[in-house]
C-alpha positions, 0 to 999 in steps of 0.5 A, a space after each residue: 910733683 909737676 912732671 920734671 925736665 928729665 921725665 918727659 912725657 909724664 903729663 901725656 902718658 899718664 892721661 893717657 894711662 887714666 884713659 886706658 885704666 877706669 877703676 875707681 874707688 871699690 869698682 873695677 875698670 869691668 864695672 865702671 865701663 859696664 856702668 856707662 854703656 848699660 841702661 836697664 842691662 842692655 848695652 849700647 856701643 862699646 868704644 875700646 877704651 885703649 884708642 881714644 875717640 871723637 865724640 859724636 853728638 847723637 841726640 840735643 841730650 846729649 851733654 858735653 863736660 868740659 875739665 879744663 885743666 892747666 899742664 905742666 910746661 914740659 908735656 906733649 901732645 897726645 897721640 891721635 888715633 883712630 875712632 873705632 867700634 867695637 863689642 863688648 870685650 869678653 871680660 863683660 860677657 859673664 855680667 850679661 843676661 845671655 838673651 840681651 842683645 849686644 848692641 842697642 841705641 847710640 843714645 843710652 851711651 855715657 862716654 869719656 875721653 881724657 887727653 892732654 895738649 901744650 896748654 890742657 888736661 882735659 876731660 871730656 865726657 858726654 851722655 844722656 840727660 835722661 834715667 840711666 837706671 831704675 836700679 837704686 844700687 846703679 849709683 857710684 856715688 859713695 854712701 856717705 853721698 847718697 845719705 843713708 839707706 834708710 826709709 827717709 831717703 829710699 823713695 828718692 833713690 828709687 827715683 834712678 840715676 839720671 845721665 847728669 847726676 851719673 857723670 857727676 858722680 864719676 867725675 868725684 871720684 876720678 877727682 878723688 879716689 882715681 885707682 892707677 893701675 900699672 897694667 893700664 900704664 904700659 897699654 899707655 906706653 906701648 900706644 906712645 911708642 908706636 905713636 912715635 914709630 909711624 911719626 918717624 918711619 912716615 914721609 908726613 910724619 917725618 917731615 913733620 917732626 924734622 920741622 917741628 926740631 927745627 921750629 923749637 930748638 929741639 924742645 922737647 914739648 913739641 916733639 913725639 916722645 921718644 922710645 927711651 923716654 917712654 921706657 923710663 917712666 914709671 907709674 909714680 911718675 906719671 901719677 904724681 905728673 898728672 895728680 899735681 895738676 890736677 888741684 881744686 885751684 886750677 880746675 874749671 867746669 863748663 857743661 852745655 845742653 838741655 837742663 834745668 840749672 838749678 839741678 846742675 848747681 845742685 848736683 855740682 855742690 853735692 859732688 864737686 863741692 865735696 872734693 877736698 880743697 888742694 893747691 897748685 904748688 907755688 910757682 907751678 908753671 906760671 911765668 917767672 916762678 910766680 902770679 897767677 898768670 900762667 904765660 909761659 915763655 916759647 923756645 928761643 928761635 933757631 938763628 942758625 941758618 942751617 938748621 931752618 932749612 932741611 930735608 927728609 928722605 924716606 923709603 916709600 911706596 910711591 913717589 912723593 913729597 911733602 912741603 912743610 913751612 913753619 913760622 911764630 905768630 902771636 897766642 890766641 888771647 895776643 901775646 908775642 912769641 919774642 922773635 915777633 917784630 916790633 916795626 922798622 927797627 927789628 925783632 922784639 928785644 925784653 923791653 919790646 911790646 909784650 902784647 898785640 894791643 900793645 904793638 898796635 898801638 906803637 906802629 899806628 898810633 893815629 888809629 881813630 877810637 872805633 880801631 882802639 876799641 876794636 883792637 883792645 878787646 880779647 877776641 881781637 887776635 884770635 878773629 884776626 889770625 882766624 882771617 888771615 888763615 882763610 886769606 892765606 889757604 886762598 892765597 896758597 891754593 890759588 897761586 900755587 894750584 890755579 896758577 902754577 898747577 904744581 900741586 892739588 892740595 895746600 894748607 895753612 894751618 894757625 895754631 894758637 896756643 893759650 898759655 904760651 908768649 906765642 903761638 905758630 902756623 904750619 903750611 903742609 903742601 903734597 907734591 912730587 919730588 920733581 916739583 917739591 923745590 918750586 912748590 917751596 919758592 911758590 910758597 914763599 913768592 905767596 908770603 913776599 907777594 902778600 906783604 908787598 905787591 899783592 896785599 890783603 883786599 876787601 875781597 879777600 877779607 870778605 870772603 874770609 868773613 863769610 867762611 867764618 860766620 858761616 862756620 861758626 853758625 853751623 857749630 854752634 849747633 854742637 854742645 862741644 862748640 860752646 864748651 869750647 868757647 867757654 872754657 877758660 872763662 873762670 880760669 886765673 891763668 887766662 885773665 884776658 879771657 871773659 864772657 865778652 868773647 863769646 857774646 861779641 865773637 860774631 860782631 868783632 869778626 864782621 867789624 875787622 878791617 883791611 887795615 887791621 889784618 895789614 898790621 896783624 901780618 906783620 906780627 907773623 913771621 914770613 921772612 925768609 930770614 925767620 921761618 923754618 922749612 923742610 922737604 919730605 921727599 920719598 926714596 923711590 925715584 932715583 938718587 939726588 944727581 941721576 936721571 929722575 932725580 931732584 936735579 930736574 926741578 930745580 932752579 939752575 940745576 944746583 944740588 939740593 941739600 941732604 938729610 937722613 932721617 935720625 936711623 939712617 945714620 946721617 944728619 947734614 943740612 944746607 940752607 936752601 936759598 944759598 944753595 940755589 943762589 936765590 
């Protein structure tokens, strides 16, 4: 069972409830968790298994293990919080020798974070490549696994777990006999429901959300999960959600770090190779019901104008304010959300070009070969939209900052999606309530300006470039950076994706043009007309049309429109630029 339209949230909460539980087969939570911090019974770091963490990289022995695992169209994201440290919870102290000391080296720890995203599950496991325990008893693998306990095979297991073979063995049977517990099921949802509370009772938060409705129609894969939804799931939901998903079909395994591969391909025969076969269900997901391309169409685009310009206010300690612009951009591997244009005629209809190689092709089709080789390889989205962002954080903070010094902060975000017609950016600009409308208009005079008198330059595609280069030379340092341009390569659902996106990353970055970053804008929604908007502005100075106001900032002293974060009891919203006569 994939998770269904009227359980919401069952994708995420249930990762999140695998997260917070950890027993597996016959062990308990207590134990596996003492299995992967303790190395000769000393322990290492303990991270509270109920926040999920950044994972650091201690040692170039450390591995990242990348599950990557296609989701369910109807999940969300998962809630970030922070990384935190922590002892040993008082449930491990009577397993401890008391003369051993709590806390030791970084480097004896074996980590695993489980999430969920748009497109993923993901499991994500880091540890030392080295003998975790000279014990012949500290092994999860089961007996039918290890061979018998006989003399034959003794002096091999007295030979010690190592780091790898330690994680392949906790991957079998999170795969294989993964025990949900309901306790760990409402740790999970109380973790979702105060996730939900700070998102809505916060000026970021809110503002945030109130686009992200606008964006997607009110989707509820885009949006935090609701207090009621959360409440509704039970924990044959989210198991039979996640476990769905979860199938030998649709699983991929990237691993990076310092190792010998034949080991690896031995470890994974024995561990991963002995995990019974399963399938997807027919159609789970995929687009139109069916193939094993797994392209998902995005939300319809709001068309009504009033629901794509809004506005929050919230009580706040300070007074302040928050710009948010949202609008579509193709997905990363090219593929076009369906309000993407297609050239003079207008937006893109069913029959329009369905990819970025395709659209190309149709609005400069004189391009010389070097451009078509170019454009047609799988990369090429991904390093164009990567560009433009940098050119367009430049652009923002320079007229918006430098220029007009109406605000000390803004960001352009892209965010891709894999398995989505589409992907979308987020512009967040901090600013005061008095200035929030002209930091709005700066925004979009920055778009206007790019696509007609001040358009992309060499200097600016230069300097986009150096960033890039530079970032991912000093990534690529990371054992996680490498997994993550690695996966997908095996994947079915991405079959635009290959090994060639990794070798020619650097090469197709240095080989974009002027010309091709011109025709990729006009892929990104920037019109006025298409985009969405929102002004998170704190309560604290005053009403809209007294002194101190909004009324101060505006042009022609027009009112601004009003909307009452859902909870204040109020919802009315007016377009911005009919409003202030633009």
């Amino acid at each position: 069972m994939l998770e269904e339209k009227d359980k919401p949230g069952a994708v995420a909460v249930g990762t999140r409830t695998m997260q917070e539980g950890g027993a597996l087969g016959a062990w308990s939570r207590e134990q596996v968790e003492l299995f992967c911090v303790v190395r000769d019974f000393r322990i290492c770091r303990f991270l509270l298994p109920s926040l999920p963490f950044s994972l650091p990289y201690f040692l170039s022995s450390f591995l990242p293990l990348f599950f990557t695992l296609p989701v369910s169209h109807h999940t969300k994201s998962s809630v970030c919080f922070t990384d935190i440290l922590f002892s040993p919870p008082p449930s491990l102290l009577p397993f401890l020798p008391s003369h051993l000391p709590r806390s030791l080296p970084q480097d004896n720890l074996m980590m695993v974070e489980i999430n969920s995203s748009e497109d993923w599950i993901v499991m994500d496991f880091t540890f030392p490549t080295k003998s975790v325990s000279e014990d012949e008893d500290f092994s999860f693998a089961s007996s039918a696994l290890r061979g018998a306990a006989g003399e034959q095979d003794k002096e091999e297991r007295k030979a010690g777990v190592t780091g790898l073979e330690a994680i392949f063995q906790l991957v079998h049977l999170i795969m294989t006999d993964f025990k949900w517990e309901n306790d760990a099921l409402q740790r999970a949802k109380k973790l979702y429901a105060q996730g939900h509370d700070m998102t809505v009772n916060s000026l970021e938060g809110a503002g945030a959300e109130e686009i992200s409705k606008s964006m997607w129609d009110g989707d509820l894969r885009f949006l935090s999960i609701a207090r009621e939804d959360i409440e509704d799931l039970t924990l044959e939901d989210v198991k039979g959600a996640v476990t769905a998903q979860m199938t030998t079909d649709s699983t991929e395994v990237s691993i990076v770090g310092d190792f010998e591969g034949e080991e690896v391909e031995g470890l994974a025969l024995k561990y991963l190779g002995s995990i019974p076969e399963s399938k997807r269900k027919e159609g789970a997901g995929g687009r139109d019901g069916g193939g094993k391309e797994m392209i998902m169409p995005l939300p319809t685009a709001v068309t009504d104008p009033s629901k794509r310009f809004m506005q929050v206010h919230l009580p706040d300690s300070n007074p302040r304010a928050f710009v948010y612009v949202s609008g579509r951009t193709p997905n990363r591997w090219g593929y076009m959300p369906v309000s993407s244009v297609v050239g003079a005629t207008g937006e893109r209809e069913g029959e329009g070009p369905r990819r970025l190689v395709d659209y190309l092709a149709s609005v400069a089709p004189d391009a010389d070969e070097a451009a078509k080789v170019r454009r047609h390889q799988a990369g090429f989205p991904f390093a164009s939209l990567l560009l433009i962002q940098e050119i367009m954080n430049r652009r923002l903070f320079s007229n918006i900052r430098e220029k007009k010094q109406l605000t000390y902060d803004a960001n352009f975000r892209w965010h891709p999606y894999d398995l989505y017609e589409g992907g979308w950016y987020s512009v967040q600009i901090a600013a005061s309530p008095e200035s929030a409308a002209q930091v709005l208009y700066a925004c979009l005079e920055t778009f206007e300006e790019l696509k007609t008198d001040s358009p992309i330059s060499h200097d600016n595609l230069d300097s986009a470039k150096k960033v890039i280069v530079n970032k991912h030379n000093n990534e690529a340092q990371l054992n996680r950076y490498w997994t993550d341009l690695m996966s997908g390569i095996q994947l079915d659902a991405l079959p635009v994706k290959d090994i060639n996106f990794v070798r020619d990353f650097l090469p197709l970055v240095q080989s974009i043009t002027v010309k091709d970053l011109q025709l990729v804008l006009g892929t990104i929604e920037l019109d006025e007309s298409k985009i969405c908007t929102c002004l998170a502005i704190s309560e604290t100075t005053g009403s809209m049309g007294g002194p101190g106001g909004m009324e101060e900032g505006m042009e022609g002293g027009a009112p601004m429109p009003q909307h009452i974060k859902p909870g204040g009891g109020y919802s009315s919203t007016i377009p911005l630029a009919a409003e202030m006569g633009r």
